[in-house]
PASEBA-1860 file (N, C-alpha, C; in nm, 3 decimals):
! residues 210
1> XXXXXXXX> 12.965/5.058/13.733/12.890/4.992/13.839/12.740/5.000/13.811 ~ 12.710/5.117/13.796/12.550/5.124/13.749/12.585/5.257/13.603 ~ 12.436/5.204/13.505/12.388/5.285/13.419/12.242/5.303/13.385 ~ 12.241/5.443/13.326/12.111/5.495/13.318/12.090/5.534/13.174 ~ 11.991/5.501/13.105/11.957/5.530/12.977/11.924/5.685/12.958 ~ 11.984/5.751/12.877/12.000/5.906/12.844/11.935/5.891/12.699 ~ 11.812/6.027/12.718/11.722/6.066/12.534/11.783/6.140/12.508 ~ 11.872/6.124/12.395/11.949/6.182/12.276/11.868/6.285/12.203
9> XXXXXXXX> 11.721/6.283/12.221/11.619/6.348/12.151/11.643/6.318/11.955 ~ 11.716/6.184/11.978/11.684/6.194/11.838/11.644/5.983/11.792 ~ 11.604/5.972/11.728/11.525/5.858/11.690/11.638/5.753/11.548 ~ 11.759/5.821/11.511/11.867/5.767/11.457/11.954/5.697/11.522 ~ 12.006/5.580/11.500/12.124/5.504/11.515/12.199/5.549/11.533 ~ 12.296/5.574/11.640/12.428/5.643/11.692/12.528/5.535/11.659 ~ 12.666/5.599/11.637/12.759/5.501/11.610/12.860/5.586/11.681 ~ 12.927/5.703/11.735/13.060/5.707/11.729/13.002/5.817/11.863
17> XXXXXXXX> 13.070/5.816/11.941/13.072/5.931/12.038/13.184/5.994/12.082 ~ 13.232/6.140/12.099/13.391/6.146/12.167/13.331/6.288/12.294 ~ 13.362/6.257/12.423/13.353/6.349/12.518/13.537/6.457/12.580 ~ 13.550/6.554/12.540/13.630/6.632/12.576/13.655/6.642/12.704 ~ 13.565/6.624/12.813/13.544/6.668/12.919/13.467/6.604/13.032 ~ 13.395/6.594/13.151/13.304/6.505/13.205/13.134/6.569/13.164 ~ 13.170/6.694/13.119/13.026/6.746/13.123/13.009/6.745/12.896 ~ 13.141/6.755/12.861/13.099/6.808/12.677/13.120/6.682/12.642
25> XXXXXXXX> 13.009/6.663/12.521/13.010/6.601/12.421/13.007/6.538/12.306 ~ 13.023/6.479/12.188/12.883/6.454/12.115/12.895/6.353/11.992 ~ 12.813/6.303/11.974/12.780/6.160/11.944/12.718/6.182/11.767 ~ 12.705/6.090/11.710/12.710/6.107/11.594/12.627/5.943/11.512 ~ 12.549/6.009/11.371/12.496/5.829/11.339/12.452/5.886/11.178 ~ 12.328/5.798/11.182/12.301/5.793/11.039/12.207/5.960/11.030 ~ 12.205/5.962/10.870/12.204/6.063/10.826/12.256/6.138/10.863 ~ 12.371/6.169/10.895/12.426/6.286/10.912/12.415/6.313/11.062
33> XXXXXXXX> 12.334/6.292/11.161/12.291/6.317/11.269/12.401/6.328/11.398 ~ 12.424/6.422/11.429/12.512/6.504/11.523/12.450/6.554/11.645 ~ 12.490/6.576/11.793/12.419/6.626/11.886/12.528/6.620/11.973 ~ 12.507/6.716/12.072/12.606/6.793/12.175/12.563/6.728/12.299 ~ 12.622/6.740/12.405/12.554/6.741/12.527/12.658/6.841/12.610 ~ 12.619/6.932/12.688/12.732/7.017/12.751/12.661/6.960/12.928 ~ 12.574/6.852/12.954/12.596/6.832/13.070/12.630/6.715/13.127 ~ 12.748/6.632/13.070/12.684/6.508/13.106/12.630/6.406/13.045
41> XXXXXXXX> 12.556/6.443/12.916/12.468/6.367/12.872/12.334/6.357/12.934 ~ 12.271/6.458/13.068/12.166/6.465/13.094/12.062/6.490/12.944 ~ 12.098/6.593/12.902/12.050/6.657/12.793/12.097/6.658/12.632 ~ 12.021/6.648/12.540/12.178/6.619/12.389/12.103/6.785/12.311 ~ 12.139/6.825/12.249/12.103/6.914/12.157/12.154/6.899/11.986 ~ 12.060/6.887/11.903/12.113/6.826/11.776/12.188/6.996/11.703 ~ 12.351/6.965/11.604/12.371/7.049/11.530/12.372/6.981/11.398 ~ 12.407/7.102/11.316/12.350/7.080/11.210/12.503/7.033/11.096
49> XXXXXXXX> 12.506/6.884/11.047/12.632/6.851/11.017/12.659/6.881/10.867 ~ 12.565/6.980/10.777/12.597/7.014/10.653/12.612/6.832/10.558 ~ 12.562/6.732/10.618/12.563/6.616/10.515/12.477/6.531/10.567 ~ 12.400/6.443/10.454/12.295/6.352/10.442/12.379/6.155/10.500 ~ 12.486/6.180/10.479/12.606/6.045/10.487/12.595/6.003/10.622 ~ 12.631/5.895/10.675/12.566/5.821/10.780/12.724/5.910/10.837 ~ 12.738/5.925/10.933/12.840/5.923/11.000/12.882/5.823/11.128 ~ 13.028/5.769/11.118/13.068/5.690/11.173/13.176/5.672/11.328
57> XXXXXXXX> 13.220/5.768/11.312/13.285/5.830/11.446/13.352/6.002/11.463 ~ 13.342/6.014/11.542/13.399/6.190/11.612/13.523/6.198/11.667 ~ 13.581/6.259/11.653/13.711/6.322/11.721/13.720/6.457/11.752 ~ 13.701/6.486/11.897/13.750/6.662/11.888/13.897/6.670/11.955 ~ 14.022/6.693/11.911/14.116/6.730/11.969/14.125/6.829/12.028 ~ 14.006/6.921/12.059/13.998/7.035/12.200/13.849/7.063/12.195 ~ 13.853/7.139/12.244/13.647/7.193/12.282/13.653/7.240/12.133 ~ 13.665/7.315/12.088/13.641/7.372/12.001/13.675/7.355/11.856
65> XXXXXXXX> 13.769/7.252/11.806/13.787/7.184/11.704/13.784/7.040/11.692 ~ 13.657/7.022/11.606/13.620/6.863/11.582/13.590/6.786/11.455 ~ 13.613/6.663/11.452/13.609/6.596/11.276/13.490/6.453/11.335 ~ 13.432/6.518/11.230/13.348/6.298/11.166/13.360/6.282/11.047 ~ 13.377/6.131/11.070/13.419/6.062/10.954/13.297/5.966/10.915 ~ 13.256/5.904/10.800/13.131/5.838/10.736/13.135/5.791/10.626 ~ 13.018/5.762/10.573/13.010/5.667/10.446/13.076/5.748/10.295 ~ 13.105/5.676/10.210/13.135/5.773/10.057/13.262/5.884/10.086
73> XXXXXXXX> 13.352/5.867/10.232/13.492/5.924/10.200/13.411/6.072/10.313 ~ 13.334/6.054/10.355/13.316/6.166/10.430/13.401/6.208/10.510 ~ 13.429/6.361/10.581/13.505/6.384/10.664/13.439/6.546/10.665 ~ 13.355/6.573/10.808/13.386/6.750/10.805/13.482/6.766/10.961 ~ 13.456/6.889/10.950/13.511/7.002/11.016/13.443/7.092/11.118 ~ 13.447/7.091/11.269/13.401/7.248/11.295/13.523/7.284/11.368 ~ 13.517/7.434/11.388/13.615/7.501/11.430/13.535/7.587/11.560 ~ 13.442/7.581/11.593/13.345/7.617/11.704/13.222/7.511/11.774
81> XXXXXXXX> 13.297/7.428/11.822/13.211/7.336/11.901/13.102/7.241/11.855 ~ 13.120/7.303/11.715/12.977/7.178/11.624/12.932/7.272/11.598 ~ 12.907/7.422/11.637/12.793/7.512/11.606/12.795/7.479/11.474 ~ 12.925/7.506/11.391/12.882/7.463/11.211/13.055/7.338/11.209 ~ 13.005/7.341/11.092/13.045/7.192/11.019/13.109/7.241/10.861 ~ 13.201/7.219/10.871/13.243/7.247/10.695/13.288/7.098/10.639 ~ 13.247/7.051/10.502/13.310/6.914/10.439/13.441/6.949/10.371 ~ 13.498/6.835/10.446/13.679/6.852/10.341/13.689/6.759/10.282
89> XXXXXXXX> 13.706/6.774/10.170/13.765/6.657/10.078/13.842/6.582/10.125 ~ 13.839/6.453/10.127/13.885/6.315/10.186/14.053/6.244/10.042 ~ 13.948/6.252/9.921/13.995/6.214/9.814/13.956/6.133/9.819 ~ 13.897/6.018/9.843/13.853/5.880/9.917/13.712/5.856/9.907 ~ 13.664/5.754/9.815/13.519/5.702/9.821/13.505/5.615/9.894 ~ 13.581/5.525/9.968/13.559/5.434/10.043/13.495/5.528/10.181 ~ 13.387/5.384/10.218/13.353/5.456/10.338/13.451/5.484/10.481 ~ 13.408/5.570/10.617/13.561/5.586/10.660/13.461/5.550/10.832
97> XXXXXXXX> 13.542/5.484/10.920/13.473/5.423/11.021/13.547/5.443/11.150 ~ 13.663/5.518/11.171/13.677/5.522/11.249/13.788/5.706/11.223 ~ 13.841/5.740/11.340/13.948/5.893/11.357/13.963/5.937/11.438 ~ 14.101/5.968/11.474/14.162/5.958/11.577/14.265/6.085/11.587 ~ 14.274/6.221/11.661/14.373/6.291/11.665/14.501/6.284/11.770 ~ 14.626/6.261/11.717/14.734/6.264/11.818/14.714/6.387/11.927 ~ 14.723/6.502/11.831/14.742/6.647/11.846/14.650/6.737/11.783 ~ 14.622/6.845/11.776/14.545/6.983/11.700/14.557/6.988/11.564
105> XXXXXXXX> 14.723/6.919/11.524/14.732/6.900/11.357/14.752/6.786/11.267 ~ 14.797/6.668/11.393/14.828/6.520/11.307/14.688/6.433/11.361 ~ 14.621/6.397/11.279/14.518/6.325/11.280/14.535/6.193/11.172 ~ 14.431/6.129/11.207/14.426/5.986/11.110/14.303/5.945/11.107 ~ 14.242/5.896/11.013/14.104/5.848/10.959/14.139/5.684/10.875 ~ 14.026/5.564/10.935/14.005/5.425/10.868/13.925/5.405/10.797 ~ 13.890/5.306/10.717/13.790/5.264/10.632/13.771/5.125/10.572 ~ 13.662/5.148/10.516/13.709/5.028/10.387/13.799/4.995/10.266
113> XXXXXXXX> 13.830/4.896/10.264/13.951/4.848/10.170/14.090/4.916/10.278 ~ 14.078/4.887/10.339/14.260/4.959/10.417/14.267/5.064/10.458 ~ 14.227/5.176/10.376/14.236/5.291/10.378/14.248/5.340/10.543 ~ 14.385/5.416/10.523/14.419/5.499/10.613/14.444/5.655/10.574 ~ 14.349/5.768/10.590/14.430/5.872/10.555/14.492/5.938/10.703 ~ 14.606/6.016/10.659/14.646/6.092/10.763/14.672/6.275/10.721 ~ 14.644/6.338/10.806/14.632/6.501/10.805/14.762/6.529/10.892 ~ 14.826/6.645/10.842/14.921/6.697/10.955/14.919/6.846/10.920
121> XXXXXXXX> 14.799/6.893/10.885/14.764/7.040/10.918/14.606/7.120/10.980 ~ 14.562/6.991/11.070/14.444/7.049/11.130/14.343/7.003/11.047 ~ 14.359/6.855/10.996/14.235/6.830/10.931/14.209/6.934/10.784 ~ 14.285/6.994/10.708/14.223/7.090/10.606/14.241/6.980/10.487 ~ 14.346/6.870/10.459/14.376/6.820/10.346/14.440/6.723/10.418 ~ 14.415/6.589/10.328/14.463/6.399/10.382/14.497/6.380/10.295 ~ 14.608/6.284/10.343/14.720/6.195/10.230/14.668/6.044/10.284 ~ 14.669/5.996/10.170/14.638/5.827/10.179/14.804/5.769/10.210
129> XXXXXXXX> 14.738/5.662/10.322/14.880/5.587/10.345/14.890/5.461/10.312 ~ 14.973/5.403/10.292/15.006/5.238/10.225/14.979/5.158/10.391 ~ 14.889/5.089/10.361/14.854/4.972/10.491/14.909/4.881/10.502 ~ 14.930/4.840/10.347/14.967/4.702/10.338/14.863/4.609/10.369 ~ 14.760/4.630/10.371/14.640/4.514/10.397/14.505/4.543/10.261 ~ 14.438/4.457/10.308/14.314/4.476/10.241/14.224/4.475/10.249 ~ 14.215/4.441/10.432/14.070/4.391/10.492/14.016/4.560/10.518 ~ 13.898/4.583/10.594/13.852/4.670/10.640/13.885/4.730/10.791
137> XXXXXXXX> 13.915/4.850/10.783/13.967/4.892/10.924/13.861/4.950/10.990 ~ 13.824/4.949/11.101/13.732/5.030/11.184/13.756/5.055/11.300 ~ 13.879/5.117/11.309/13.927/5.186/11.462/14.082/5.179/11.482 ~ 14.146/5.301/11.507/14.242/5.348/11.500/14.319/5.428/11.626 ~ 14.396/5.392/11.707/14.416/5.422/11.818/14.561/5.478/11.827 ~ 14.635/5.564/11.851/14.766/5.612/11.886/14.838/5.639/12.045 ~ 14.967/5.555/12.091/14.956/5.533/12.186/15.057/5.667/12.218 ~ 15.166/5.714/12.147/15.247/5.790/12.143/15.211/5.890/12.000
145> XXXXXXXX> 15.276/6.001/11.953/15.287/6.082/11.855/15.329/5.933/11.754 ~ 15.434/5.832/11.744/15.438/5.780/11.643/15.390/5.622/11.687 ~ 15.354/5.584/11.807/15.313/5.442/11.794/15.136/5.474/11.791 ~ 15.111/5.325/11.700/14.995/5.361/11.704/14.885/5.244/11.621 ~ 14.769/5.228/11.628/14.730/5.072/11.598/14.620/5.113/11.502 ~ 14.557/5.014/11.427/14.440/4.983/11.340/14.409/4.875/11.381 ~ 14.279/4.864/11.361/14.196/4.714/11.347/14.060/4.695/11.265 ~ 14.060/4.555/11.221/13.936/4.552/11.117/13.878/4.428/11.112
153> XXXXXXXX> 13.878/4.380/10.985/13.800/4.237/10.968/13.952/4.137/10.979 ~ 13.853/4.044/10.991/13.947/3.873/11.026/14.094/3.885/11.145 ~ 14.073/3.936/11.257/14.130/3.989/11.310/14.258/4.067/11.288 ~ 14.268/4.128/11.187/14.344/4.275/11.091/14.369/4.330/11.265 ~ 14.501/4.342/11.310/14.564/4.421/11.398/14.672/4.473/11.327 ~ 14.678/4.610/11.292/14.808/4.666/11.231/14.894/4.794/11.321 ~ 15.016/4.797/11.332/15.088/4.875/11.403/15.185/4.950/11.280 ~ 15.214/5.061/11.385/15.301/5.171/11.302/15.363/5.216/11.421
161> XXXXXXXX> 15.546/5.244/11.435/15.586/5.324/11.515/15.668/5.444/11.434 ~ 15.606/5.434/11.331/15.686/5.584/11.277/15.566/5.704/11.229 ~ 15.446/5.701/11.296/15.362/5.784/11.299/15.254/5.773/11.158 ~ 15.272/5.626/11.128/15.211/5.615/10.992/15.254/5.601/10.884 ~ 15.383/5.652/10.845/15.441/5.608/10.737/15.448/5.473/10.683 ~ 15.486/5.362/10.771/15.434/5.214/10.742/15.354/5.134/10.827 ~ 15.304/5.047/10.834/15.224/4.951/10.898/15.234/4.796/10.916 ~ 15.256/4.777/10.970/15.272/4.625/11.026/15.172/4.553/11.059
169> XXXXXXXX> 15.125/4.438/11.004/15.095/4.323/11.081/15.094/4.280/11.191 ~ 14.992/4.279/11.290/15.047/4.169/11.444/14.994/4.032/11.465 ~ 15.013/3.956/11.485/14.980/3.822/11.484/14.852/3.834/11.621 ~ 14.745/3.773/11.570/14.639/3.750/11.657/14.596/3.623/11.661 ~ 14.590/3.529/11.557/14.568/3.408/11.584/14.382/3.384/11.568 ~ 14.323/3.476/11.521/14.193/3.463/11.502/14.160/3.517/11.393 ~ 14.002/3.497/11.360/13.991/3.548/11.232/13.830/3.676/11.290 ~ 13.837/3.690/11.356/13.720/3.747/11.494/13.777/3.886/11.392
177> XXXXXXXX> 13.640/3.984/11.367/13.652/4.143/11.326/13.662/4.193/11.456 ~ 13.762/4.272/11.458/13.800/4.384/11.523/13.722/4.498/11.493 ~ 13.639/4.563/11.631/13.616/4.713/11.604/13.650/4.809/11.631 ~ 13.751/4.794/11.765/13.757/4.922/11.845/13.879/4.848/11.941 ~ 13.991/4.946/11.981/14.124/4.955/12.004/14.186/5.056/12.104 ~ 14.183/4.987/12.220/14.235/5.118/12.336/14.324/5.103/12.402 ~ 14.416/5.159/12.366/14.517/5.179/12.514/14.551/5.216/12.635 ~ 14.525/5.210/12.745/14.561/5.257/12.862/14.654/5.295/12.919
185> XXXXXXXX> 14.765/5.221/12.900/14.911/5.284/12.907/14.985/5.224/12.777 ~ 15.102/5.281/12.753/15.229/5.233/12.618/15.199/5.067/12.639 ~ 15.189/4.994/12.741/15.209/4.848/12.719/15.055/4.749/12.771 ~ 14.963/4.859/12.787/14.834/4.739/12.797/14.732/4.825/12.710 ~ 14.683/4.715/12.667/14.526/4.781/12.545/14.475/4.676/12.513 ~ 14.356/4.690/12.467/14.304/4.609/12.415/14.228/4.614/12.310 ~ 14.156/4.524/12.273/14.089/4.489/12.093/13.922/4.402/12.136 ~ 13.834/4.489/12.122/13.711/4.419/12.097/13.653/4.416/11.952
193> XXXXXXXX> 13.555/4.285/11.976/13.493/4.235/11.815/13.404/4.158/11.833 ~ 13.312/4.140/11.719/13.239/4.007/11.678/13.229/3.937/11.830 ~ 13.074/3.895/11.849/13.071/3.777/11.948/13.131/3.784/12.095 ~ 13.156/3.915/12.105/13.214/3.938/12.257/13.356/3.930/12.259 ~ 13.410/3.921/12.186/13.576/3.934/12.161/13.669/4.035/12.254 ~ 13.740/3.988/12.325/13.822/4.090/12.405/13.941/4.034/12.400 ~ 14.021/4.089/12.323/14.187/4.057/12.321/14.285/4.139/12.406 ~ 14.402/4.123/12.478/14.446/4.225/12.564/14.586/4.190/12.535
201> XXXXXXXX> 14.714/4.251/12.526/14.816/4.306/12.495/14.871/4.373/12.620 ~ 14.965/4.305/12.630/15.054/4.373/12.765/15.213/4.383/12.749 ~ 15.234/4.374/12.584/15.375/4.432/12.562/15.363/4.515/12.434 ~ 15.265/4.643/12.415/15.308/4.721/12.377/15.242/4.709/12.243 ~ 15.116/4.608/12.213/15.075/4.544/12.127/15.131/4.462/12.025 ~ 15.243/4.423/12.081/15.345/4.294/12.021/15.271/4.151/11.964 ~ 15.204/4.134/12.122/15.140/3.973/12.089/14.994/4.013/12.158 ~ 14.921/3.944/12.133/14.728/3.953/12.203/14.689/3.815/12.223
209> XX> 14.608/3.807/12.353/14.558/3.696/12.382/14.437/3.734/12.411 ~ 14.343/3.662/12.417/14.167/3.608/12.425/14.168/3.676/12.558
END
C-alpha cells in the first residue's frame, strides 16, 4: 500500500535480497557487497563477503546458515549469520544468478548457459544437473521437496518433479526473459520479465498466461 526508501549505507547496486524473518535480513550486489539488517531494514550493516565477484542472489535456509551466488561460478557460505563467509567451489565458471534452498541440506543454484547445480549436503559440494536447455536461467523456485521451476531468457520456463534430476520444458508462448518465479501455493505462481511481464499459472505451472 505504501513504501519508504531505506539507506543501505552502501553506494553499490543491489541485486538479490532474502529476509528470514520480519525484522532479519540481507541483501547483496556488486563487488561482493553484503549487508544485514536485524531491524526491518530501518538500518543495514555491511559484512564482509571474502570476494571481489558481483553477487547475484542470497538464500538463508535458517538465521544462521546462508549462501550467495555471482559472477565466474561464485558461491560462499556462512554458518553464523554473515558474520563470516567461506567460498565453495561451484566447479562452474559460468556466472550463477539465482538459489534457492528446499531444506538445511538440498539446495539449488542457476546461471548462464543452463546451468543448474544442486547440493544435498548443506551447500559444502554441487553436482551439475542436465537442463536440457541452453538459454540462461535466472531464478529458481521449489514448490514441494521435488516440484520445482527455473526461468530465463526467451521465455525458458523449466519444471522438475523429481527434485532435479530432470527438467522439462513448459510452454509459454513468448519469447519475454524471465527473471524471477514464485509460488504461493502448489497451483498458483507466477513469472515476471522484460517490459513488465507477469505470467500466472493456476495449475501447478502446467500452462501460463499474460
Amino acid at each position: 500500500i505504501s513504501w519508504f526508501e531505506q539507506s543501505s549505507s552502501s553506494y553499490n547496486d543491489f541485486y538479490g535480497a532474502r529476509f528470514v524473518s520480519s525484522t532479519i535480513g540481507w541483501a547483496v550486489g556488486d563487488f561482493g557487497t553484503i549487508v544485514k539488517t536485524s531491524d526491518g531494514g530501518a538500518t543495514w550493516t555491511p559484512q564482509s563477503s571474502g570476494t571481489k565477484n558481483t553477487l547475484n542472489a542470497v538464500s538463508f535456509p535458517s538465521a544462521s546458515t546462508g549462501f550467495a551466488v555471482g559472477e565466474e561460478g561464485t558461491i560462499i557460505r556462512s554458518t553464523d549469520g554473515g558474520l563470516s563467509w567461506t567460498q565453495i567451489p561451484s566447479g562452474v565458471f559460468q556466472s550463477l544468478y539465482g538459489c534457492s534452498f528446499i531444506n538445511a541440506t538440498t539446495g539449488f543454484a542457476v546461471g548462464d548457459s543452463a546451468v543448474i547445480l544442486k547440493s544435498t549436503n548443506g551447500g559444502l559440494t554441487w553436482n551439475n544437473q542436465n537442463s536440457r536447455s541452453e538459454e540462461t536461467l535466472y531464478s529458481i523456485h521449489f514448490i514441494t521437496a521435488t516440484n520445482g521451476f527455473a526461468v530465463g531468457d526467451f521465455g525458458t520456463i523449466l519444471a522438475t518433479t523429481n527434485g532435479g534430476t530432470t527438467w522439462l520444458p513448459r510452454t509459454t508462448n513468448t519469447f519475454t526473459t524471465f527473471l524471477r518465479i514464485k509460488f504461493a501455493t502448489p497451483s498458483i505462481g507466477w513469472a515476471v520479465g522484460y517490459g513488465g511481464a507477469i505470467f500466472k499459472s493456476t495449475d501447478g505451472g502446467v500452462t501460463w498466461d499474460q
